[in-house]
C-alpha positions in Angstrom: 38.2 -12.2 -61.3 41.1 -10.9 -59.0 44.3 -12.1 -59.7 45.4 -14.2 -56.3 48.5 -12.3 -56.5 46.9 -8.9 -56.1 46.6 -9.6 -52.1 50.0 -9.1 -50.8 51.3 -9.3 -47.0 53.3 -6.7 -45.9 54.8 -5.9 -42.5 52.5 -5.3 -40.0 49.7 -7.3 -41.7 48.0 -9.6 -39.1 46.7 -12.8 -39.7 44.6 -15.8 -37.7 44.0 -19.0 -37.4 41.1 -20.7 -36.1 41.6 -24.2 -35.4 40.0 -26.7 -32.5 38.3 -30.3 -32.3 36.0 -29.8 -29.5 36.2 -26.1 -29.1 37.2 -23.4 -31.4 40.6 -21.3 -30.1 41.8 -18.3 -32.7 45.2 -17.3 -32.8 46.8 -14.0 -34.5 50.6 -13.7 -35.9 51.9 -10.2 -37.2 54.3 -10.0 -40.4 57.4 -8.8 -38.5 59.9 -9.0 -41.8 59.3 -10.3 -45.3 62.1 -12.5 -46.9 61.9 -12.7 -50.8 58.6 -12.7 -52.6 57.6 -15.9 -50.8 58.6 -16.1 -47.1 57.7 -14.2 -44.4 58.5 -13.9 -40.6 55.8 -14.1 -38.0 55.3 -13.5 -34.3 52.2 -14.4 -32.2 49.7 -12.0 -30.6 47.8 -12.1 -28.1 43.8 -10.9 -28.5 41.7 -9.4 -26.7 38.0 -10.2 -25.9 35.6 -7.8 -27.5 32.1 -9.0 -27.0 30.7 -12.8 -25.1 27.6 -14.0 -24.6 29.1 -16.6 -21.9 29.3 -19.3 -24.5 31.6 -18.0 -27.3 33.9 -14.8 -27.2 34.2 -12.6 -30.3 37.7 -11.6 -30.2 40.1 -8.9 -31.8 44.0 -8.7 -32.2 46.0 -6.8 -29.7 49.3 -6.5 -31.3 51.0 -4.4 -28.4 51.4 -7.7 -26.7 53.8 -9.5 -28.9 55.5 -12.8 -28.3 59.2 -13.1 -28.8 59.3 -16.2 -30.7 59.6 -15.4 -34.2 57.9 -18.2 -37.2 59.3 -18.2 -40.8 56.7 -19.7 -43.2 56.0 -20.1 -46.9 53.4 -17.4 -48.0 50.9 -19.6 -50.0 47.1 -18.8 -51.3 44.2 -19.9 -50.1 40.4 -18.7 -51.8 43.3 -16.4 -53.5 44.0 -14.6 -49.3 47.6 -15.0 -48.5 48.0 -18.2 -45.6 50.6 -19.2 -43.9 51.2 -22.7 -42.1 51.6 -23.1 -38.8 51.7 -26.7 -38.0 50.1 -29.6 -39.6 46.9 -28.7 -38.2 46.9 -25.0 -38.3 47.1 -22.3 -40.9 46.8 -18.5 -40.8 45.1 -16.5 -43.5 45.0 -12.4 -44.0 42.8 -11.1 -41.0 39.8 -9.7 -42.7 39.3 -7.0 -39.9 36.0 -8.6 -37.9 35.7 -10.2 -34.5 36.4 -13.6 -34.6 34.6 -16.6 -32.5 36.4 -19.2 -30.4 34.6 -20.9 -27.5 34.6 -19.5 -24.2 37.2 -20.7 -21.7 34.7 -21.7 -19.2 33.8 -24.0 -21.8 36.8 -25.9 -23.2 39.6 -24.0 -23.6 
């Protein structure tokens, strides 16, 4: 069994969240700085679209287009990948490298 530890962010490492009631919307954050062992600093990303079917998109980072809004959060484990906390409703865990689906935004969004 892996030690939950043995996942670390560093900078650069992207993460995303998908969250949604009636649709499903993904979001991706970049670690911009680390601060301590247990902190990190964020910024958003936007994504880009990489496949759709009309319905649903399958979508990818795209971390040359960077917010400027910077989020410092508490790294924490979850299914022993590093998370972060958005907002009450959102988290962000270690991007595993696949396309991720949210709902199209002729569709909900």
């Amino acid at each position: 069994m892996k030690n939950k530890f043995q996942i670390q962010l560093t900078e650069g490492s992207i993460l995303y969240s998908s969250w949604g009631y009636d649709q499903t919307n993904v979001d991706f954050y970049q670690v911009v700085r680390l601060v301590g062992k247990t902190m990190c600093e964020v910024v958003k990303i936007e994504s880009r679209i990489e496949s759709s079917d009309g319905y649903s998109d399958n979508v990818v980072p795209y971390p040359a287009a960077k917010g400027n809004k910077t989020y410092k959060r508490k790294i924490k484990y979850w299914s022993s990948m590093p998370s972060i906390n958005i907002s009450s409703f959102q988290f962000a865990k270690l991007w595993d490298g696949n396309p991720k689906h949210q709902t199209n935004a002729l569709y909900g969004r």
